[in-house]
C-alpha positions in Angstrom: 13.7 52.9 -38.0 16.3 55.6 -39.1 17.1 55.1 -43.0 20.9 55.8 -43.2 22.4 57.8 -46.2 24.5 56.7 -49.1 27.1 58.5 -47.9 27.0 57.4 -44.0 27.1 53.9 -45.6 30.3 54.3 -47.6 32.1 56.0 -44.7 32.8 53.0 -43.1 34.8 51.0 -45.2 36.8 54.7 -45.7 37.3 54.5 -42.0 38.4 50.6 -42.3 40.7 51.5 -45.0 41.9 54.8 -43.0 42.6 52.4 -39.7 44.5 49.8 -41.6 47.1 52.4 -43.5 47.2 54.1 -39.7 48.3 50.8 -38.8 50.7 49.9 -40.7 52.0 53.2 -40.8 52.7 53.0 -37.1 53.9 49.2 -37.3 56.6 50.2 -40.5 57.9 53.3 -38.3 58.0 51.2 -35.5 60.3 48.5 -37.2 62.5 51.3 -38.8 63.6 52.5 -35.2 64.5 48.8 -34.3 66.3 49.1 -37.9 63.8 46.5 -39.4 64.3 48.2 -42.9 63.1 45.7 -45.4 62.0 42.4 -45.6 64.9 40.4 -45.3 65.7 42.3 -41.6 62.4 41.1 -41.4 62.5 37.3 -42.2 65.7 37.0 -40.5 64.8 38.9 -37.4 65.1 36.6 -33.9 62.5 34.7 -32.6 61.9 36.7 -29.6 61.7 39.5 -32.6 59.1 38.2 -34.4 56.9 37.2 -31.7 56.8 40.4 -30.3 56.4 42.1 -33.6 53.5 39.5 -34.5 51.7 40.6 -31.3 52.0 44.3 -31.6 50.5 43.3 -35.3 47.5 41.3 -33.8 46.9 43.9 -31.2 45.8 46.5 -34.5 43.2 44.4 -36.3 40.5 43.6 -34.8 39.7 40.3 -37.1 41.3 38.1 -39.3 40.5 40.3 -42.6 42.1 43.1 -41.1 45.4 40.9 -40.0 45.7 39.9 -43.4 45.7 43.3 -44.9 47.8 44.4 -42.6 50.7 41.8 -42.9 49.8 42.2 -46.8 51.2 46.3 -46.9 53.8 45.4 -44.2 55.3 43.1 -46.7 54.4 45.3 -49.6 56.1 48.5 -48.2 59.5 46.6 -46.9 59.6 44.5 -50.2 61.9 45.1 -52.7 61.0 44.5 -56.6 62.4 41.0 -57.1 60.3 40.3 -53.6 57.5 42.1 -55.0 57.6 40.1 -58.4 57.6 37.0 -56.6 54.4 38.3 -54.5 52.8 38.5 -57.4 53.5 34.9 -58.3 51.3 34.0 -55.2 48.5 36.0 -55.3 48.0 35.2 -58.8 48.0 31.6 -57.9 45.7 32.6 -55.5 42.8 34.7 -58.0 43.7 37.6 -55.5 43.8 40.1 -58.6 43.2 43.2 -56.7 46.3 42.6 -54.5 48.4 41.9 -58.0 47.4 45.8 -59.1 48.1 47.3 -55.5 51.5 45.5 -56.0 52.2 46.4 -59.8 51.4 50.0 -58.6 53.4 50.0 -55.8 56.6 48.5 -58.1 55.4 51.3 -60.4 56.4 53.9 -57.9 59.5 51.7 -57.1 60.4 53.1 -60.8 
């Protein structure tokens, strides 16, 4: 049995992380050319809109973790602050504390 390295271990979530930001780095590109700018374009897109969008979003994660995160920086990086504040709200609500920092920093930059 081959005994893996510390560092071999620790390269996958890396690689998770690296395929997620790649995704929605495509996905928020991809909605900026069909002038999808913030979140309100967003919400108020049509339904023939959203359902496409929502399929080219399943079509990058490959489980339900990864379609979370996903949809999670989507609406982080199209959110404005009051949005962002109101994010916040939720995910406190829901003991997700390490999405309240990723959000506080990103409101941070917003500064």
């Amino acid at each position: 049995m081959k005994m893996l390295k510390f560092n071999d271990i620790f390269k996958k979530t890396k690689t998770k992380k690296s395929k997620i930001e790649e995704s929605v780095n495509e996905i928020i590109d991809f909605l900026k050319s069909n002038d999808i700018t913030t979140w309100d374009d967003f919400i108020h897109s049509s339904k023939f809109d959203r359902f496409a969008i929502d399929k080219i979003i399943d079509g990058y994660a490959e489980n339900k973790s990864e379609l979370e995160d996903i949809k999670f920086y989507i609406q982080l990086e199209l959110s404005n602050s009051k949005q962002l504040k109101s994010m916040i709200k939720t995910y406190q609500a829901n003991e997700e504390y390490e999405k309240c920092q990723i959000i506080l920093n990103h409101i941070q930059k917003l500064l």
